[in-house]
N, C-alpha and C positions, 0 to 999 in steps of 0.2 A: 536357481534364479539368478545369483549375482552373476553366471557366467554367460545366460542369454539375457543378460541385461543390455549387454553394449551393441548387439544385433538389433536387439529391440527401441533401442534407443534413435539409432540410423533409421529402422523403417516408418517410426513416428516423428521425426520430422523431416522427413520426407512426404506423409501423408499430410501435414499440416504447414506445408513452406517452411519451416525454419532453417534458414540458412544453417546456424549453429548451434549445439547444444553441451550442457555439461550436466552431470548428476554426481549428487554422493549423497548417502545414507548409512546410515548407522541404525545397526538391528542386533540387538544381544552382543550387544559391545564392541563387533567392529563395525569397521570403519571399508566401505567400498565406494570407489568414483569410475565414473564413465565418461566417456564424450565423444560426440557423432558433427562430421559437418567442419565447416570452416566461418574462420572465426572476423574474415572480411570476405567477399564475395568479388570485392576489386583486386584484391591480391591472392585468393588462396588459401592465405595461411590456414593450415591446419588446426580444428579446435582439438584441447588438449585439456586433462582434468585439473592441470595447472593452471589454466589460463585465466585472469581478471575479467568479470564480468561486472556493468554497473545492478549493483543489488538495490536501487532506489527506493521506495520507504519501505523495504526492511529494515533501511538504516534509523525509523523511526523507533523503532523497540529498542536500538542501540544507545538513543536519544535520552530514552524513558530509562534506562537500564543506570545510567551517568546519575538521574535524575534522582533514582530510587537510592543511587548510592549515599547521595549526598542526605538522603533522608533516615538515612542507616544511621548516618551520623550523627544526627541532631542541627542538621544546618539549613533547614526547614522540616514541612509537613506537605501533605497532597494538598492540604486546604489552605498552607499559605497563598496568600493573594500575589500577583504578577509585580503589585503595586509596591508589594511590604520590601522584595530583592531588587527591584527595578521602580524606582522614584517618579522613573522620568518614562515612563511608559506610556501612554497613550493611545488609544483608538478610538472611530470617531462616539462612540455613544459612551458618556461622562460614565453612566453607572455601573457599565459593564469595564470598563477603564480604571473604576475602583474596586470592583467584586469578582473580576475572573483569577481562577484560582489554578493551582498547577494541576490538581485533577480535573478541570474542566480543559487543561491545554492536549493532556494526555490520554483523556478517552474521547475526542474530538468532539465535546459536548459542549463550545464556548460561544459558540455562532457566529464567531467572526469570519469574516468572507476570508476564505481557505486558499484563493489560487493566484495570489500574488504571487510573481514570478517576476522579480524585479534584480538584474545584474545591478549592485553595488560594488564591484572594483572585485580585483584578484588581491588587497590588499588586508589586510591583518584584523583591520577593521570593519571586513565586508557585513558580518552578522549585525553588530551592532549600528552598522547604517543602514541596514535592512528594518532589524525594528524602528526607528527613525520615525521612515518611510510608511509604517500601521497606521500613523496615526490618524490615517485619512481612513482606512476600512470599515466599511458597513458594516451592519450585522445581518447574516443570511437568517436566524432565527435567535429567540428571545435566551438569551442564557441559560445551559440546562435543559430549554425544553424537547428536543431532541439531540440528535446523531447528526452530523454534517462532515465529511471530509475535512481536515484545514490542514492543510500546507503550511501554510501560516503560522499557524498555533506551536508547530515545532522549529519554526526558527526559533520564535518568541523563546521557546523551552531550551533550544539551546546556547540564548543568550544569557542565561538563570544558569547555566551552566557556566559560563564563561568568568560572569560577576564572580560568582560564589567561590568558581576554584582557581582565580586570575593567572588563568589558560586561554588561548586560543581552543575554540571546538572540536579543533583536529588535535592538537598536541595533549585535552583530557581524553579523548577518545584513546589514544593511542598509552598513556599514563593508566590510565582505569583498567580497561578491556584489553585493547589490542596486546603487548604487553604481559599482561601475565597469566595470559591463555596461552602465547608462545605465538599467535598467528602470523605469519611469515608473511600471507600472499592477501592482506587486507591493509587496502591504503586509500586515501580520500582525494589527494591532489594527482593531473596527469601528470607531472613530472616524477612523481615516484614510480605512477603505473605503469608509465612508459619503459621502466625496466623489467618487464614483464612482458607477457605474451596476451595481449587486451583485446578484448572482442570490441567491435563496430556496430551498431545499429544499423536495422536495416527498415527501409517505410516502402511506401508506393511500389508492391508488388516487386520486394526486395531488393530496390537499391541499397546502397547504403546513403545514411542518412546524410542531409547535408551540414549536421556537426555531432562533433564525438558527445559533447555534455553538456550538463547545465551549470548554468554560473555557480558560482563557490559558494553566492549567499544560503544557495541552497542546501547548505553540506548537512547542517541536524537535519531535515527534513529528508535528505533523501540521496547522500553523494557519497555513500562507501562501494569502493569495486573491492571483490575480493571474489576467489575462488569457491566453490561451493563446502569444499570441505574443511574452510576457514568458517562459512556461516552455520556447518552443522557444529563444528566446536562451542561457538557462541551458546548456539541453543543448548548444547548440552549439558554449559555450565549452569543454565537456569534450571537445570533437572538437578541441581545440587545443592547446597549449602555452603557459605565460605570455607565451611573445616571441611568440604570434601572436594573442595577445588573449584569451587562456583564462583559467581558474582557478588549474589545478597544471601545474608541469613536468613532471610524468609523469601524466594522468590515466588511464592506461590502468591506472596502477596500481589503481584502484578497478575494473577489469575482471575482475581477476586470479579464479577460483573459491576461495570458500571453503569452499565445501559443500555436496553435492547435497542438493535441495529433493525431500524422501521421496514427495512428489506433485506430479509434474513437467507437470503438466494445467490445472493453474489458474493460472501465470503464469510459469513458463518453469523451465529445468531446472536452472539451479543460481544461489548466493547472491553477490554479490561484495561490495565494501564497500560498501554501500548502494543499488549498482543489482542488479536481477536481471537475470540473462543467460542467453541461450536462442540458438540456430541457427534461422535459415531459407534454407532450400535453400542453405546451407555458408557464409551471411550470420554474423557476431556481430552481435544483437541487443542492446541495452542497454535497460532499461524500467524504469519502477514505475508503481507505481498510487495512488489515494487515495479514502476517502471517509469521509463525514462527514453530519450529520443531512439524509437525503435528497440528496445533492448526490455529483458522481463527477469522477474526472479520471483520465485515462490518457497517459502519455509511452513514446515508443518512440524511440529514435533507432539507426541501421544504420552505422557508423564506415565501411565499407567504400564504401557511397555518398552520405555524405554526407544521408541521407534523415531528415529528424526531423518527428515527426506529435506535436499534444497535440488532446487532446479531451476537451472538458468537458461534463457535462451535471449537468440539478437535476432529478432523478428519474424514475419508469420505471421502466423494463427498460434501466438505464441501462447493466451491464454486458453484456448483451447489445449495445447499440446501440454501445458506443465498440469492441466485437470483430469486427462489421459494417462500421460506417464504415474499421477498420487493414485488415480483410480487403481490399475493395473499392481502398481508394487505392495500399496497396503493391502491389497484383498490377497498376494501374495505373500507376504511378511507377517503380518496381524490378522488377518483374516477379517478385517473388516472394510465396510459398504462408505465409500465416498457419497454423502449425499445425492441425487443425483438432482438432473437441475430441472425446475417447472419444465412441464409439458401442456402445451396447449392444448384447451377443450377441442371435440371435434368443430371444424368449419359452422356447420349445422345450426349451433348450440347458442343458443339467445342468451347474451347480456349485455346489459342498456348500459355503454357508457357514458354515455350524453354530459351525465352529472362531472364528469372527470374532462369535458371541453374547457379550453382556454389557453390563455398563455402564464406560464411559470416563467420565473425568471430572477438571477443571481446576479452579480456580480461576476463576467465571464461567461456566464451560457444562459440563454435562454430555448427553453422547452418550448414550441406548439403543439396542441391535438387538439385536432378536428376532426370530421366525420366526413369518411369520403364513400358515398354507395351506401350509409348505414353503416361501415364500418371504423372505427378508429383507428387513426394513423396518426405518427409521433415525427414531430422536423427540431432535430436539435443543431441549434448555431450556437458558434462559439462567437463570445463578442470580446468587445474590449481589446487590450494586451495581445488574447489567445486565442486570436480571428486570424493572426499570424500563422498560427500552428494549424489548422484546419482549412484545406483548398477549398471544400463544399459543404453546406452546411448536407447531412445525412437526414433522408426521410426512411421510414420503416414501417406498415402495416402492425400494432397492435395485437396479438393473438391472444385471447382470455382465457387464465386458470381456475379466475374465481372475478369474483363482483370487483375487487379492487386491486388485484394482481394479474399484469398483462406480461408477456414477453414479444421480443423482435429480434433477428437478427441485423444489427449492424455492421457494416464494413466488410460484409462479405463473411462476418465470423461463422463457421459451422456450428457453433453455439447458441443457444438460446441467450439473450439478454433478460432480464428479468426487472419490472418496472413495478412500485408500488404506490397506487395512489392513498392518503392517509388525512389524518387531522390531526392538529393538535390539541393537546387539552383545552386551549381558549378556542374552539372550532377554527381555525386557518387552516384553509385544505393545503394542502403540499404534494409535490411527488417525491420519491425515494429512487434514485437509479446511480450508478455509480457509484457509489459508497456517500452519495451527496444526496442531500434536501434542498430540493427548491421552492420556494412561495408560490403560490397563482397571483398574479399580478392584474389578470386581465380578462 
């Protein structure tokens, strides 16, 4: 396998546009890397299994990891409040302002509006003028009551980092993890990565994109480039215990379920403190994902065999290709079945979605579906801020798996998308698409 890996690696993205790609996995203790493609499309360069990719909220479990340490130590809990390490914290609903807690920031259970993407300065103090800036955000849902994406939520977390260990985000990151894993090719700002060999994002039918990253406030949330076989190190120390060279003495505690993920189709079935976790074939899975302008990364690791996969790519059909290459290796490595993803009922096949018409709508997107011919179809615009980021709002035909589980393919993906419409406990209907909750509004 590891030797027609790197054949196989080149003809899948090449089947899927990715300009560039990297792999490494580890299976029965070593360690193998690949890489197919080039790593800018304007230049050439060659990708290489050394090369810096941005791992985008992977960097989130890195967040949580910082997080978990500091609760190793006694210098909170999951359930200290935001309020008890940060005084002066703020957002706009009073009670959720004095009651969210570090486990609701960590298993994106706090419902604060998540896609704040707001540059505060290249300077020292970008995070904590970032939180600042919260103190104006909604709430997408009521505390607790579901799963919501939030961006957000992990700055917030890694300004609780900053207070706590009076460190800049990057220089605990790098004191904590980076540091005494040994990892060489894992760095947060471009001026480090620029000493490296760094991949470029690529969008709009593979250009590259028209910038390398995201602002800096974004760093706990989502701004570590590193090599792949930098991020399976990582993982691998959470397959450990302190006394065996890992991070925490209980990393399993970050296993633990926080909460099922109201649409369990798009990246596994429920929330843990910062990894998602999902079953295959009676496996515990651990994973996350990340992405960022044009650029993707995917981590899985299997506790039971020891099996950890990262896969990077800069654009494409990039989540399609890193669900192809986990498909392909684990059924080859472990011998087990990557979920696979809803499959529309036949055309044929009656179900009334009538009940699931209206408009949803968040802070940053708003959802429509309507009936068009008797059929349902989905128009998502991005508003606000991140109407910048989006040339056209995307419409997509609906295709039913069941009464309140549809899929679409979006943006041309050869993938099914997977859409859940739901309630909450107080009946507020919602949909579930993107790892996000949105309200009906209308």
């Amino acid at each position: 396998m590891a030797g027609a890996m790197g054949q196989r690696l080149a003809e899948l993205i090449a089947r899927y546009e990715v300009p560039g790609a990297a792999l490494a996995y580890l299976h029965e203790g070593e360690l193998h890397e690949f890489a197919a493609g080039t790593l800018n499309t304007a230049t050439g360069v060659e990708a290489t299994a050394d090369a810096l990719y941005q791992i985008g909220s992977v960097t989130k479990v890195w967040t949580a990891t910082l997080l978990m340490r500091l609760v190793e130590r006694g210098r909170l809990t999951l359930d200290t409040t935001v309020a008890e390490v940060l005084p002066e914290f703020r957002v706009a609903d009073a009670e959720v302002t004095k009651s969210v807690t570090i486990r609701h920031l960590l298993s994106h259970t706090s419902g604060i509006d998540g896609d704040l993407f707001l540059d505060t300065g290249r300077g020292d103090d970008c995070v904590e003028r970032y939180v600042e800036a919260c103190a104006d955000l909604s709430q997408n849902h009521p505390l607790g009551a579901t799963q919501s994406y939030c961006n957000s939520g992990f700055v917030i977390a890694g300004r609780i980092v900053e207070r706590l260990t009076g460190e800049r985000w990057d220089d605990a990151l790098r004191k904590e993890i980076v540091e005494p894993l040994g990892l060489t090719h894992t760095w947060t700002l471009p001026e480090d990565v620029l000493r490296f060999r760094a991949a470029m994002g690529h969008v709009d039918g593979g250009a590259p994109a028209p910038m390398w990253g995201l602002m800096r406030s974004a760093g706990p949330a989502g701004l570590i480039c590193a090599r792949p076989a930098d991020v399976v190190a990582f993982a691998r120390a959470h397959l450990r215990t302190t006394g065996e060279g890992g991070l925490l003495d209980e990393p399993q505690a970050m296993w633990e379920p926080q909460i099922d993920i109201p649409n369990p189709h798009t990246l596994g079935k429920q929330w843990g403190i910062g990894w998602i976790l999902d079953e295959w074939d009676g496996q515990r899975v651990i994973s996350h994902g990340g992405n960022t302008i044009g650029q993707h990364a995917m981590l899985w690791a299997v506790p039971g065999t020891g099996t950890i996969v990262c896969v990077t790519a800069n654009g494409g059909h990039s989540g399609a290709f890193t669900r192809a290459v986990a498909t392909e290796l684990f059924a080859e490595l472990d011998g087990l079945t990557v979920p696979p993803q809803p499959e529309p009922l036949d055309q044929a096949a009656e179900v009334d979605a009538s009940r699931h018409t209206g408009v949803y709508e968040r802070v940053g997107a708003r959802i429509t579906v309507s009936q068009r011919d008797g059929r349902p179809w989905l128009r998502y615009e991005a508003t606000g801020a991140l109407a910048a980021l989006q040339q056209e709002p995307e419409e997509c035909e609906l295709r039913p798996v069941d009464d309140v589980t549809f899929v679409c393919r979006m943006n041309g993906s050869p993938d099914w998308a997977s859409v859940v419409f739901y309630e909450l406990p107080d009946g507020s209907p919602y949909v579930h698409m993107g790892a996000r909750a949105t309200p009906r509004t209308g």
